[in-house]
mmJSON file of the N, C-alpha and C atoms, coordinates in Angstrom:
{"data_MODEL":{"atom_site":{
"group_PDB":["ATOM","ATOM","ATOM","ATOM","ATOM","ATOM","ATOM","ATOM","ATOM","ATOM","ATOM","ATOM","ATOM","ATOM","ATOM","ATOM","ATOM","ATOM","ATOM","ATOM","ATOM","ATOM","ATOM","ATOM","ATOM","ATOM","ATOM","ATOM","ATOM","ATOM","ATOM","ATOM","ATOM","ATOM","ATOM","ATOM","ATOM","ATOM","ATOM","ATOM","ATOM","ATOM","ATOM","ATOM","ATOM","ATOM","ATOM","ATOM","ATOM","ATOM","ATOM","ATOM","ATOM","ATOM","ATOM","ATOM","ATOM","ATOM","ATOM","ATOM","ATOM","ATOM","ATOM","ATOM","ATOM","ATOM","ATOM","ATOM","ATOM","ATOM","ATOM","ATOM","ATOM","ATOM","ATOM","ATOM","ATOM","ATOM","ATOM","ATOM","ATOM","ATOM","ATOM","ATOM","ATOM","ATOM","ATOM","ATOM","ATOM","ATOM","ATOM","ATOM","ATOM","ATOM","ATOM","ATOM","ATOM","ATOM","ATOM","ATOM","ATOM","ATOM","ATOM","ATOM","ATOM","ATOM","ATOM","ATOM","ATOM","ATOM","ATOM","ATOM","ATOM","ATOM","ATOM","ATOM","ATOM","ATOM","ATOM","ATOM","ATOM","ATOM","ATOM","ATOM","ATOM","ATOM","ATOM","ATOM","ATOM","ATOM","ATOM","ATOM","ATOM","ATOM","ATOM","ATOM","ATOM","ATOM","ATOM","ATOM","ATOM","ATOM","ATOM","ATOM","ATOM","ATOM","ATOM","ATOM","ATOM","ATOM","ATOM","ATOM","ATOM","ATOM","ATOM","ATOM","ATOM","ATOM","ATOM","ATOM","ATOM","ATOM","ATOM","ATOM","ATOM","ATOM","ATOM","ATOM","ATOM","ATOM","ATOM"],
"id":[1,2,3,4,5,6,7,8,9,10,11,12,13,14,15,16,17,18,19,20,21,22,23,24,25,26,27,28,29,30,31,32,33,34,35,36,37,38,39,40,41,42,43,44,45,46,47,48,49,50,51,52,53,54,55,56,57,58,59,60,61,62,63,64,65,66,67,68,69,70,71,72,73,74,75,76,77,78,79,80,81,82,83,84,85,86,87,88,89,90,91,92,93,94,95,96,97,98,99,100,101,102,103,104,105,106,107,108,109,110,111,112,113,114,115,116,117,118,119,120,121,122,123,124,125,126,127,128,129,130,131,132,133,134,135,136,137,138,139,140,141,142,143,144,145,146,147,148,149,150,151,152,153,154,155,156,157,158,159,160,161,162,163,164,165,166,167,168,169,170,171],
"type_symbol":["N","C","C","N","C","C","N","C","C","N","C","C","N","C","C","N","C","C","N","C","C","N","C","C","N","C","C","N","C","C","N","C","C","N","C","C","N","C","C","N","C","C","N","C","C","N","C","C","N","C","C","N","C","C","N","C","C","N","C","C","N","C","C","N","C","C","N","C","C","N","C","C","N","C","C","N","C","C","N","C","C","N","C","C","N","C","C","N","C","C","N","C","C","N","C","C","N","C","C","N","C","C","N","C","C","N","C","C","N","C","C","N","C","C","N","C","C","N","C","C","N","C","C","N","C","C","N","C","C","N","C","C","N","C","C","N","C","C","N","C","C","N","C","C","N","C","C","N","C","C","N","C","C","N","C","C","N","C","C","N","C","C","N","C","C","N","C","C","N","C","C"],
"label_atom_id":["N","CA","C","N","CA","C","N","CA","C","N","CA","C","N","CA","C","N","CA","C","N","CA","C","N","CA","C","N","CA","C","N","CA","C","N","CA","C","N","CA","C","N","CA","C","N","CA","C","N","CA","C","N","CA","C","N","CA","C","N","CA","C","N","CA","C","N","CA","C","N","CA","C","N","CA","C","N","CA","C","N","CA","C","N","CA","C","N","CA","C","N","CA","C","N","CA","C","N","CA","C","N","CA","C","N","CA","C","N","CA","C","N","CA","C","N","CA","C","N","CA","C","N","CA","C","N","CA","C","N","CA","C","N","CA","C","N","CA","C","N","CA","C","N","CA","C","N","CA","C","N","CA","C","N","CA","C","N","CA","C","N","CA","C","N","CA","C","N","CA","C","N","CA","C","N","CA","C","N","CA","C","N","CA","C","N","CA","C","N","CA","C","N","CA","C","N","CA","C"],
"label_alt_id":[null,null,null,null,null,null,null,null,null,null,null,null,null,null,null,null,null,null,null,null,null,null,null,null,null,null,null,null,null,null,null,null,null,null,null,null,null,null,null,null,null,null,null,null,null,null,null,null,null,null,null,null,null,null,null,null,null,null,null,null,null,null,null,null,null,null,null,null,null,null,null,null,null,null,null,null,null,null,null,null,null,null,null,null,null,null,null,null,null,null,null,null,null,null,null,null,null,null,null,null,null,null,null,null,null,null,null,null,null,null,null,null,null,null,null,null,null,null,null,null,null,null,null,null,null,null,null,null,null,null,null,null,null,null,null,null,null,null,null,null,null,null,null,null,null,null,null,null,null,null,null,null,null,null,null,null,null,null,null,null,null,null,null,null,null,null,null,null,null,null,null],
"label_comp_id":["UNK","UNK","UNK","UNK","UNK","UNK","UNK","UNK","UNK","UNK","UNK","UNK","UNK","UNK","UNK","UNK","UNK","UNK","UNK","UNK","UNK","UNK","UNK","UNK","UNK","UNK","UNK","UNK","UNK","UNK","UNK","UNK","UNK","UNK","UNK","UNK","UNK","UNK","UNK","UNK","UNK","UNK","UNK","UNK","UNK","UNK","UNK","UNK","UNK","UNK","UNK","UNK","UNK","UNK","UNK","UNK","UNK","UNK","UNK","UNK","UNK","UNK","UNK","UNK","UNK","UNK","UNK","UNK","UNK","UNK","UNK","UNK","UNK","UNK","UNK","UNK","UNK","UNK","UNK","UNK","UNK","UNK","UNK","UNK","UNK","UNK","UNK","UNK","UNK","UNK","UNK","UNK","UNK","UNK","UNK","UNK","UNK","UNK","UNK","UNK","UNK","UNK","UNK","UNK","UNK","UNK","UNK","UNK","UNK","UNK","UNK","UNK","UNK","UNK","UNK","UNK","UNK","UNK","UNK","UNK","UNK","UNK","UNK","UNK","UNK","UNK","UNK","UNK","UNK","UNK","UNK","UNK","UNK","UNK","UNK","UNK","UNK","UNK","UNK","UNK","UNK","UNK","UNK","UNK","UNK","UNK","UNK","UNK","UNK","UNK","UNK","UNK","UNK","UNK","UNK","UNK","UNK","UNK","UNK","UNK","UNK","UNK","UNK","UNK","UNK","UNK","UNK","UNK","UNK","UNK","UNK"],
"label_asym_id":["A","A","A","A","A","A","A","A","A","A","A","A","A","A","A","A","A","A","A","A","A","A","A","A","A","A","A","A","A","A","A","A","A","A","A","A","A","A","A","A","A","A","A","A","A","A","A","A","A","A","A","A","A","A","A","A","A","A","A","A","A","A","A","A","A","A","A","A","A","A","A","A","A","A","A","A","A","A","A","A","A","A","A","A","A","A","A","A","A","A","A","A","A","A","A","A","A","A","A","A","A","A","A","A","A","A","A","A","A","A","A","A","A","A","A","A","A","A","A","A","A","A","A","A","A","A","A","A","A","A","A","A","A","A","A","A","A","A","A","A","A","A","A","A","A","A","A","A","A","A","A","A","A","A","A","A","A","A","A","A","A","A","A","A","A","A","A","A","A","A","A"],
"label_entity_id":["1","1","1","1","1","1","1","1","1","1","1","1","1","1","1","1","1","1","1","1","1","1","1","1","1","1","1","1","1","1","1","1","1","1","1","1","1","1","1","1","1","1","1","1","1","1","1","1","1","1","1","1","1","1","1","1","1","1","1","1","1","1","1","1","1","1","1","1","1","1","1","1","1","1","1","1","1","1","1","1","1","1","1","1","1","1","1","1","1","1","1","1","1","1","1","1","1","1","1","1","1","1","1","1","1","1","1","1","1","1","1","1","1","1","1","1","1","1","1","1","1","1","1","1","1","1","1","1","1","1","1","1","1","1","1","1","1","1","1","1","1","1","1","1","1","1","1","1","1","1","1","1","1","1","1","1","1","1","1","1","1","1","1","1","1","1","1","1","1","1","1"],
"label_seq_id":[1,1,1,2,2,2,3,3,3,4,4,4,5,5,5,6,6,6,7,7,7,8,8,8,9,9,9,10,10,10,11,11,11,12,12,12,13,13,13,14,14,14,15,15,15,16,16,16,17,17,17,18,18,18,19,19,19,20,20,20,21,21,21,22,22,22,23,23,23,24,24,24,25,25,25,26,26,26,27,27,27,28,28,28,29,29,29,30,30,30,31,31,31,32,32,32,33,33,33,34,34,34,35,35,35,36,36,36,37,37,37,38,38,38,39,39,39,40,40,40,41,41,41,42,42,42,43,43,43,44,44,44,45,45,45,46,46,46,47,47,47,48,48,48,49,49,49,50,50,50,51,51,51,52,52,52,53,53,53,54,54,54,55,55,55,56,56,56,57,57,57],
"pdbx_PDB_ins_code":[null,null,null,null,null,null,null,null,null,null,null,null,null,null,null,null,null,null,null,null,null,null,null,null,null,null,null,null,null,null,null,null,null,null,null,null,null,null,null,null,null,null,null,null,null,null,null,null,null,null,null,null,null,null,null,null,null,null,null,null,null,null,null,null,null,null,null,null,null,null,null,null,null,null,null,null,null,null,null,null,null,null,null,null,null,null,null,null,null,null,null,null,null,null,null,null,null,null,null,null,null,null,null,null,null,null,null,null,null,null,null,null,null,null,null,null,null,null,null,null,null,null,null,null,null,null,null,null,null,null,null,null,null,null,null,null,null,null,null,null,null,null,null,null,null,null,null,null,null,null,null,null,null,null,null,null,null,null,null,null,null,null,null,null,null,null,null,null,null,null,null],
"Cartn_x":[118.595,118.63,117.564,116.445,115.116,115.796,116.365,116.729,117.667,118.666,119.479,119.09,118.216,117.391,116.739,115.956,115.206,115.615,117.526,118.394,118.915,119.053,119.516,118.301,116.985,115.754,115.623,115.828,115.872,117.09,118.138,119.557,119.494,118.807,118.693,117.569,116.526,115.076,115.099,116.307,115.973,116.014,117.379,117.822,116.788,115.289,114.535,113.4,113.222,112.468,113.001,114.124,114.535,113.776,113.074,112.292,112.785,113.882,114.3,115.96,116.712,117.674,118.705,118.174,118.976,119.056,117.74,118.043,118.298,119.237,120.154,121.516,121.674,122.807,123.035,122.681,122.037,123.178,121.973,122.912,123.995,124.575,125.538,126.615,126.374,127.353,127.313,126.622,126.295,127.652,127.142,127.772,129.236,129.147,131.145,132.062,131.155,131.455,131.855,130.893,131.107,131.945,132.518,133.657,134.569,134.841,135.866,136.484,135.332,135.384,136.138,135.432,135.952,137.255,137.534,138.919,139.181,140.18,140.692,141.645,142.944,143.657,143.118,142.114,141.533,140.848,140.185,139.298,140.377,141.897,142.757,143.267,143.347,144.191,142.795,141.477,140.523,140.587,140.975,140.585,141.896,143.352,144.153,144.206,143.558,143.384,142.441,141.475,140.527,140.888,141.873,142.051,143.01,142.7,143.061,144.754,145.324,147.015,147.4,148.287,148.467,149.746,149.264,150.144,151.07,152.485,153.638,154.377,154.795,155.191,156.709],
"Cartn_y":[147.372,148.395,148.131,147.5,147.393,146.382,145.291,144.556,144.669,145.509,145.543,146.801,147.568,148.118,147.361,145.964,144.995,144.358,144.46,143.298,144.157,145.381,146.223,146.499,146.962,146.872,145.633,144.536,143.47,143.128,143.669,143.094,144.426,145.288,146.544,147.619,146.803,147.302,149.2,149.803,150.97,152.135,151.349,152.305,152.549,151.53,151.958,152.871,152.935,154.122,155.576,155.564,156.882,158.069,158.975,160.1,161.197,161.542,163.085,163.171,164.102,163.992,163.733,164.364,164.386,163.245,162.21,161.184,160.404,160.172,159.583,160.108,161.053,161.704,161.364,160.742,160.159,159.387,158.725,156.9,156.905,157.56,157.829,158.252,159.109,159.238,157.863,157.557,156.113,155.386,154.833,153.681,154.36,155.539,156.167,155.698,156.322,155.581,154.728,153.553,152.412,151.524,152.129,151.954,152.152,153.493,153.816,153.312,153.01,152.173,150.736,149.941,148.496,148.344,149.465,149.292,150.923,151.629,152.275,152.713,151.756,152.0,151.692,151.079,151.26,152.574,153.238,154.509,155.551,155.302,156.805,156.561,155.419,155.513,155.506,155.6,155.973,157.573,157.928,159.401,159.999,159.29,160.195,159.679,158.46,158.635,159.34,160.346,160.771,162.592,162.692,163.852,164.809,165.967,166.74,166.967,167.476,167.199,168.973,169.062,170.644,170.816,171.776,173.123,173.651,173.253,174.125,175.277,176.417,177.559,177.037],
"Cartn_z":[24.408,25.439,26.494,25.802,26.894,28.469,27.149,27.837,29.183,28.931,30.256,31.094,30.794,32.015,32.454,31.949,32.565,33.828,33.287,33.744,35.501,35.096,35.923,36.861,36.273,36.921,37.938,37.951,38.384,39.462,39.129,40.375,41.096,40.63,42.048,41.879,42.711,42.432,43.093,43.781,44.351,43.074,42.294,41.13,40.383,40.131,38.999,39.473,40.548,41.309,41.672,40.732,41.42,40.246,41.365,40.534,40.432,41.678,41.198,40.858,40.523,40.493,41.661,43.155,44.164,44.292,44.463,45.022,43.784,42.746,41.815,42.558,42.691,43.155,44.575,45.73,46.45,46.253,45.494,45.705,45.336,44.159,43.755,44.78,45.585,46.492,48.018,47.999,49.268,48.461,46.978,46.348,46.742,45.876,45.887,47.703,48.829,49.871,50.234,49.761,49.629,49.294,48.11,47.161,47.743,48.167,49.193,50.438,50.846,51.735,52.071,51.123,50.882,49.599,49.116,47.932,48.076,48.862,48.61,47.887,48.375,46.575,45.436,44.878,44.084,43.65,44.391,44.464,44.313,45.208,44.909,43.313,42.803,41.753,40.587,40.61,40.136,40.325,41.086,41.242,40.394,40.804,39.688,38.325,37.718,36.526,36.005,36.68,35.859,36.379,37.159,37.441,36.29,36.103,35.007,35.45,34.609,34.632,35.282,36.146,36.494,35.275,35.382,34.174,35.33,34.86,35.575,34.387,35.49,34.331,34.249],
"occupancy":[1.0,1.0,1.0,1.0,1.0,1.0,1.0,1.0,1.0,1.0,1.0,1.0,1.0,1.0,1.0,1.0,1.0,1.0,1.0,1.0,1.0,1.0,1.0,1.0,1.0,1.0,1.0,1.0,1.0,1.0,1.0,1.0,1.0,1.0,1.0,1.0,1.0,1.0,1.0,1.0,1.0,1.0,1.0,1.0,1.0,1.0,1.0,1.0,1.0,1.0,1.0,1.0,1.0,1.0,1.0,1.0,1.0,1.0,1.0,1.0,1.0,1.0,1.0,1.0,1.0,1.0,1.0,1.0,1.0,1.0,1.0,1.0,1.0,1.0,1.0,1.0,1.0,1.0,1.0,1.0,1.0,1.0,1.0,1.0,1.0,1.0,1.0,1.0,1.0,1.0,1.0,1.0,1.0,1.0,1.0,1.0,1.0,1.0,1.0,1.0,1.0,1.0,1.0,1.0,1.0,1.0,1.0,1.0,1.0,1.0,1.0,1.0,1.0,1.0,1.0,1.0,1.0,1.0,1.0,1.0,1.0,1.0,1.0,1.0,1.0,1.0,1.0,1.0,1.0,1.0,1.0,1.0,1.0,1.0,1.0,1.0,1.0,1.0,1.0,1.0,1.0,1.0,1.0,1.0,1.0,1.0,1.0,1.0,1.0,1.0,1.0,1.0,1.0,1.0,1.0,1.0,1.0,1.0,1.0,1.0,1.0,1.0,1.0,1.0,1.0,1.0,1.0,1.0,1.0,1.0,1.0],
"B_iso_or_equiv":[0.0,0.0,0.0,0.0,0.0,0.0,0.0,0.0,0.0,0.0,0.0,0.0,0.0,0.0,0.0,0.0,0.0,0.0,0.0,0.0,0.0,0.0,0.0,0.0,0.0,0.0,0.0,0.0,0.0,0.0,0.0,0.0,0.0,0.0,0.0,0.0,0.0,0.0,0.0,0.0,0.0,0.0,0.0,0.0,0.0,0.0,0.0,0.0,0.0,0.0,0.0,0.0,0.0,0.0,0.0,0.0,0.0,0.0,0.0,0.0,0.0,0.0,0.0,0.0,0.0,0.0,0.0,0.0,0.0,0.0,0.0,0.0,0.0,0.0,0.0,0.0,0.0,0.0,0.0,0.0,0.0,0.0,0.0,0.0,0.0,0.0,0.0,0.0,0.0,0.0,0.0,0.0,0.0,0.0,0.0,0.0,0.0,0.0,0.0,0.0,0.0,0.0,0.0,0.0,0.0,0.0,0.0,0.0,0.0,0.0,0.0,0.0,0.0,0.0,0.0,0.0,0.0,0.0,0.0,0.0,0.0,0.0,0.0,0.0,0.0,0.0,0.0,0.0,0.0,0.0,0.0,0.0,0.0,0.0,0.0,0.0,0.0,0.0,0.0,0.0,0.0,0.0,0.0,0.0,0.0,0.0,0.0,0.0,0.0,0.0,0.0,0.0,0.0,0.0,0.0,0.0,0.0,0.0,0.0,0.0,0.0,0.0,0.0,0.0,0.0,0.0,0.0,0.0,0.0,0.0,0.0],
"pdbx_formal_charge":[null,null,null,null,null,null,null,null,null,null,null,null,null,null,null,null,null,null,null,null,null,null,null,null,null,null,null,null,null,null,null,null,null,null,null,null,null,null,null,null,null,null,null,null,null,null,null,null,null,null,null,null,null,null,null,null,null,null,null,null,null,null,null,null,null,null,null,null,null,null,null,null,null,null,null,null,null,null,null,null,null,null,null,null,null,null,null,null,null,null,null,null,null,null,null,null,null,null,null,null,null,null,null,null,null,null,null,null,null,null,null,null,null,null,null,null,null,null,null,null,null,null,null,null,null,null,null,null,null,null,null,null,null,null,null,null,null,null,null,null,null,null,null,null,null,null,null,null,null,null,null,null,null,null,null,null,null,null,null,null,null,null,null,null,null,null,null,null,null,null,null],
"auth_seq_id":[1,1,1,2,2,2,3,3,3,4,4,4,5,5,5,6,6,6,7,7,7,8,8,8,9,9,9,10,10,10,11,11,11,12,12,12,13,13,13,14,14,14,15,15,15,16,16,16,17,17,17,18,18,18,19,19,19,20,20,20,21,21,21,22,22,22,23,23,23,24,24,24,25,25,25,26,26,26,27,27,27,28,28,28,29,29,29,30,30,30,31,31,31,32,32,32,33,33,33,34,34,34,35,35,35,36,36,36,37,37,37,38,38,38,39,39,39,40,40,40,41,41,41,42,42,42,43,43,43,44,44,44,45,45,45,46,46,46,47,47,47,48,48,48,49,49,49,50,50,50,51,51,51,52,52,52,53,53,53,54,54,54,55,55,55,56,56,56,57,57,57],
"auth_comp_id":["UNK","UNK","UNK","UNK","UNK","UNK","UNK","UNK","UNK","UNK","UNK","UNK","UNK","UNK","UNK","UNK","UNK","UNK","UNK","UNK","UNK","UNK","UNK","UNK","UNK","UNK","UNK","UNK","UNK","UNK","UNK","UNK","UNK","UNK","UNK","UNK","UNK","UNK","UNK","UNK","UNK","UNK","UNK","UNK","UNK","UNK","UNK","UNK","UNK","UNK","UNK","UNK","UNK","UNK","UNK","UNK","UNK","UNK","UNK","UNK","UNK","UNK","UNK","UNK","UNK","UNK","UNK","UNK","UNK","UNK","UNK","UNK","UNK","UNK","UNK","UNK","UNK","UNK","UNK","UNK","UNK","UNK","UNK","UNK","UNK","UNK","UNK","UNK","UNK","UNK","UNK","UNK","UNK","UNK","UNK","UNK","UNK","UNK","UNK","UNK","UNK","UNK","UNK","UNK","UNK","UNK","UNK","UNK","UNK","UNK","UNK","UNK","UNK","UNK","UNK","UNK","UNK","UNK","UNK","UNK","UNK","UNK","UNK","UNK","UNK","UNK","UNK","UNK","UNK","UNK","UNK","UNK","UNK","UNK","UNK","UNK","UNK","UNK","UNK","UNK","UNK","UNK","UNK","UNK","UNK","UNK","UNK","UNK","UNK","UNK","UNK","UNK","UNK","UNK","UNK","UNK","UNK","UNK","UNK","UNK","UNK","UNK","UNK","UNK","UNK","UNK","UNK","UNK","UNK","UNK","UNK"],
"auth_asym_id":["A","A","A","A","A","A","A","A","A","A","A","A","A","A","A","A","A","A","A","A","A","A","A","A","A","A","A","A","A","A","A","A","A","A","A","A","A","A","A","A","A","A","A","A","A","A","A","A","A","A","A","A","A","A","A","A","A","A","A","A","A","A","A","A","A","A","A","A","A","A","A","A","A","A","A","A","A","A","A","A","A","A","A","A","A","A","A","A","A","A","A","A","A","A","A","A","A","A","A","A","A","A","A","A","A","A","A","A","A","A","A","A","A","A","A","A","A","A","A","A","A","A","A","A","A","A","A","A","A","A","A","A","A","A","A","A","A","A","A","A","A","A","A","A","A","A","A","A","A","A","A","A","A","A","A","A","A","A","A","A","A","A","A","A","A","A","A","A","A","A","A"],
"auth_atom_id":["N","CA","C","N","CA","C","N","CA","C","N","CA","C","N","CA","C","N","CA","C","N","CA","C","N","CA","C","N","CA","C","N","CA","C","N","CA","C","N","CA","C","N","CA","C","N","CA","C","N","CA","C","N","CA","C","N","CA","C","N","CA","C","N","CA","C","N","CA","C","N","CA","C","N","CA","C","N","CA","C","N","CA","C","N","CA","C","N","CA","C","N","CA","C","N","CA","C","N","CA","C","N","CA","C","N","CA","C","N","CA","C","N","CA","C","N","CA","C","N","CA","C","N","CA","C","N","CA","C","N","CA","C","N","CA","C","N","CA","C","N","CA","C","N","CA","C","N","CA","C","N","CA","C","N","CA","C","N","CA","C","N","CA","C","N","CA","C","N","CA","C","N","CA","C","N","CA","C","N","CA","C","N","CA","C","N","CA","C","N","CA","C","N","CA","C","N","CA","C"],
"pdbx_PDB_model_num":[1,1,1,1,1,1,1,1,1,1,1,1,1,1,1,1,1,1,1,1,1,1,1,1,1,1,1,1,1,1,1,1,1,1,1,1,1,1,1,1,1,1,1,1,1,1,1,1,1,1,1,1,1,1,1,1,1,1,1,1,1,1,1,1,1,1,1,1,1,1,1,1,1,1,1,1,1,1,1,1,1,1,1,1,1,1,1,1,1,1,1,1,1,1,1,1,1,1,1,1,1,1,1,1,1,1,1,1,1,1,1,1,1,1,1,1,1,1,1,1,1,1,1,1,1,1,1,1,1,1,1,1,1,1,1,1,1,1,1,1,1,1,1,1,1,1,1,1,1,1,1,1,1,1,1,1,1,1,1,1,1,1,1,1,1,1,1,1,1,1,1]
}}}
């Protein structure tokens, strides 16, 4: 475990400085952007596999 926080510590020095929660949440939303950005069908069909199923009567 040490190890791949080492590994992760190392390929993205901003992630291991993060002190509060916003700014985790932060990056978290930059990256999601990002994502969006450069692979969208990727990102919509990420979003409906993790989206909850509607209930019809």
């Amino acid at each position: 475990m040490a190890d791949t926080f080492k590994t992760i510590s190392n390929l993205f020095p901003p992630f291991s400085n993060i002190t509060h929660p916003l700014e985790g949440c932060f990056y978290l939303l930059i990256i999601a952007f990002a994502i969006r950005w450069k692979w969208p069908r990727t990102w919509n069909r990420l979003l409906e596999r993790i989206s909850a199923d509607i209930e019809k009567d």
